[in-house]
N, C-alpha and C positions, 0 to 999 in steps of 0.2 A: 472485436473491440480491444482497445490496449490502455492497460491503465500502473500504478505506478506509485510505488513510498513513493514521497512529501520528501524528507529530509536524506539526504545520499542519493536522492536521484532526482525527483523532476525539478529540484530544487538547484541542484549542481551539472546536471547533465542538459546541456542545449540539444541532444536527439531525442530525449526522453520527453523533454517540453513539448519541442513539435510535434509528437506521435500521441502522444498520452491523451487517452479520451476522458480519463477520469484519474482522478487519485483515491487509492485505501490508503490510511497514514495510520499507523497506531497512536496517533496522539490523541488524547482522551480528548470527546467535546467541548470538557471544562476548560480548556486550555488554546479554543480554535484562535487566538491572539498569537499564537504561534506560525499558523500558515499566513503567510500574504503573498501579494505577487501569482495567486494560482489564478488560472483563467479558464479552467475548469472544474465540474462537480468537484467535490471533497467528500468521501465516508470516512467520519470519527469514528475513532475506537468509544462503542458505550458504556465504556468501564470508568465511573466518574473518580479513581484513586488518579492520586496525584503522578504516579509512577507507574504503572499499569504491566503485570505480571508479562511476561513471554508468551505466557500462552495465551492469556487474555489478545494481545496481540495480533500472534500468530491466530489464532480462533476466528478472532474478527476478519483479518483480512480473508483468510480461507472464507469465509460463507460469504465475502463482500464479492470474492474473485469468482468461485462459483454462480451463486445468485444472475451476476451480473453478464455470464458466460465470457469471461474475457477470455481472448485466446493467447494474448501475452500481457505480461506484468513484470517492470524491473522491478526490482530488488537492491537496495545496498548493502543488508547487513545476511552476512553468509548462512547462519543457522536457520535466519527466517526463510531463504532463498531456495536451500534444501529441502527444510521442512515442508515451505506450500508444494515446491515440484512433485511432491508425495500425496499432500489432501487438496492437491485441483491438478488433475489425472488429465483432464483437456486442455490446461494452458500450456503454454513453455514462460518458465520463470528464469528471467536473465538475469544474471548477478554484474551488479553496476560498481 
């Protein structure tokens, strides 16, 4: 399965649209008025701050990316891109 950020990628990338079976967005669930246009699943970040820490982020999508055994996952923003290729050892995380 291939899934995919919300914003810098399945949002702006027309290959990532096509491919993407699901999205991890770090965007808090307080705030899912943010995604539109997705045509598939979405996992929110469960961290209800308004501005949601890096790691909080990072955190969530690692156990969304594992969990969900994806074997790839874009990426737009670089720290988080590195950081999951480290905490999900079975994906390949492609920097978009």
């Amino acid at each position: 399965m291939t899934g995919a950020d919300f914003h810098g990628a399945y949002n702006i990338v027309p290959h990532v649209r096509e491919v993407a079976d699901l999205v991890v967005t770090g965007t808090s669930w307080t705030k899912s008025e943010q995604i539109k246009d997705c045509d598939v699943p979405v996992f929110y970040n469960p961290d209800p701050s308004e501005h949601p820490s890096l790691d909080s982020v990072i955190t969530h999508k690692a156990n969304i990316i594992n969990k969900a055994k994806l074997t790839l996952f874009y990426e737009s923003q670089s720290e988080q891109a590195s950081t999951l290729s480290i905490l999900c050892p079975n994906c390949k995380v492609v920097k978009v």
